[in-house]
N, C-alpha and C positions, 0 to 999 in steps of 0.2 A: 368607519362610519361615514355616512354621505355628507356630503356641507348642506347647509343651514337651506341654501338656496335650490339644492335641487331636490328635498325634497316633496313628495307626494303624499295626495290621499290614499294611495292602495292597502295600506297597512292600517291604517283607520279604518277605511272601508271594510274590507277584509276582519276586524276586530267587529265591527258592528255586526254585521253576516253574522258570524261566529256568534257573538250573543244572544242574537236572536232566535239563531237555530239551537245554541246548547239551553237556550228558556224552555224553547219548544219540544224538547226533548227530556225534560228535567220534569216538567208537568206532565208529559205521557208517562212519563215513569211512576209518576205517582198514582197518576190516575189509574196505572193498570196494576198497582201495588197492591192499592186498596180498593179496588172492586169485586172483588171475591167477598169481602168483609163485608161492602155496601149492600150487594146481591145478596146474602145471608141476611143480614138485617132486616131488610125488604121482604122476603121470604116468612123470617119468623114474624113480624108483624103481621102477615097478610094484603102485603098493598100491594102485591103482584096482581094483574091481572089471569095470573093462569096460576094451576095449581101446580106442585113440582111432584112428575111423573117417573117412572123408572130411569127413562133419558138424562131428563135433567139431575136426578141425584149421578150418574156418571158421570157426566158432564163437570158438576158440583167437588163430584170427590178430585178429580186431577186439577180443578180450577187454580187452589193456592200454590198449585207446584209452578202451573202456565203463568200465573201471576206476577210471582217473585222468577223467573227465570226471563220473564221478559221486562217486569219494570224496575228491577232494580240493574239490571246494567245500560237500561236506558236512561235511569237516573244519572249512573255514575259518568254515563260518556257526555249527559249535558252538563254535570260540574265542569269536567274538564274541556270543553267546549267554551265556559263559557271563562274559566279565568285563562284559555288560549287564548281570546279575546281579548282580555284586560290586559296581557301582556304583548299581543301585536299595536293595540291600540298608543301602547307607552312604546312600541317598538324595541323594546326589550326582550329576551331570549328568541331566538329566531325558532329555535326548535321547538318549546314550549309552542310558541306562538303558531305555529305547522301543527304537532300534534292535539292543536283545541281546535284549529280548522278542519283537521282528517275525522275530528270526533265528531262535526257539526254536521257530516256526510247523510248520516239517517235522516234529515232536515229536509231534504231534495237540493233545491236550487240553490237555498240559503248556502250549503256544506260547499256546494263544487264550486259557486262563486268565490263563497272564502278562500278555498283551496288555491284559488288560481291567486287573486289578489296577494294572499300571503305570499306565495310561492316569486311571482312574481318580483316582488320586492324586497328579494332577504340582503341587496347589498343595503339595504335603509336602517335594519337594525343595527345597534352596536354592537362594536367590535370587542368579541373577549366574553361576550350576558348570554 
């Protein structure tokens, strides 16, 4: 473990990054979870502006598959993303704390920021976590 004195921000930093993008990630997930449901809703009320055409029931029928194949592992990568975070931040598990940064990647800048910060600084973790 590093001494008291030379430590850095990088691994805070890097945890912040990380939460930020696995938030950002955690909400797309949802939102793209449950907008098939939403779009249907909207539909059967009528509050669409257009009416749903041969197209759009195609579209419609593969929609819950696109949905859950895309928002729930986008979900799952910004959990982990975001308690990578919580633990670079306490500078504990160095590996945990890597793979919630490598999860925070779909984010853009937020992930490869993280990436590096974490990476950066794995002698600051402790030794043994």
């Amino acid at each position: 473990m590093a001494s008291e004195g030379s430590r850095s921000g990088l691994p805070t930093a890097g945890g912040v990054l990380s939460i930020v993008g696995g938030t950002v990630e955690a909400i797309i997930g949802v939102i793209a979870a449950v907008s098939v449901t939403i779009l249907k809703l909207l539909l059967a009320a009528g509050l669409l502006p257009f009416s749903p055409g041969p197209r759009l029931d195609h579209v419609l029928a593969m929609a819950p598959l696109l949905s859950i194949v895309v928002g729930v592992p986008m979900f799952a990568l910004g959990v982990v993303a975001i308690v990578g975070g919580v633990y670079a931040i306490r500078r504990k598990v160095f590996g945990l704390s890597l793979a919630g940064a490598i999860c925070a990647l779909p984010s853009g800048i937020l992930g490869i920021l993280a990436v590096i910060f974490v990476s950066v600084s794995r002698k600051e973790f402790r030794a043994g976590s």
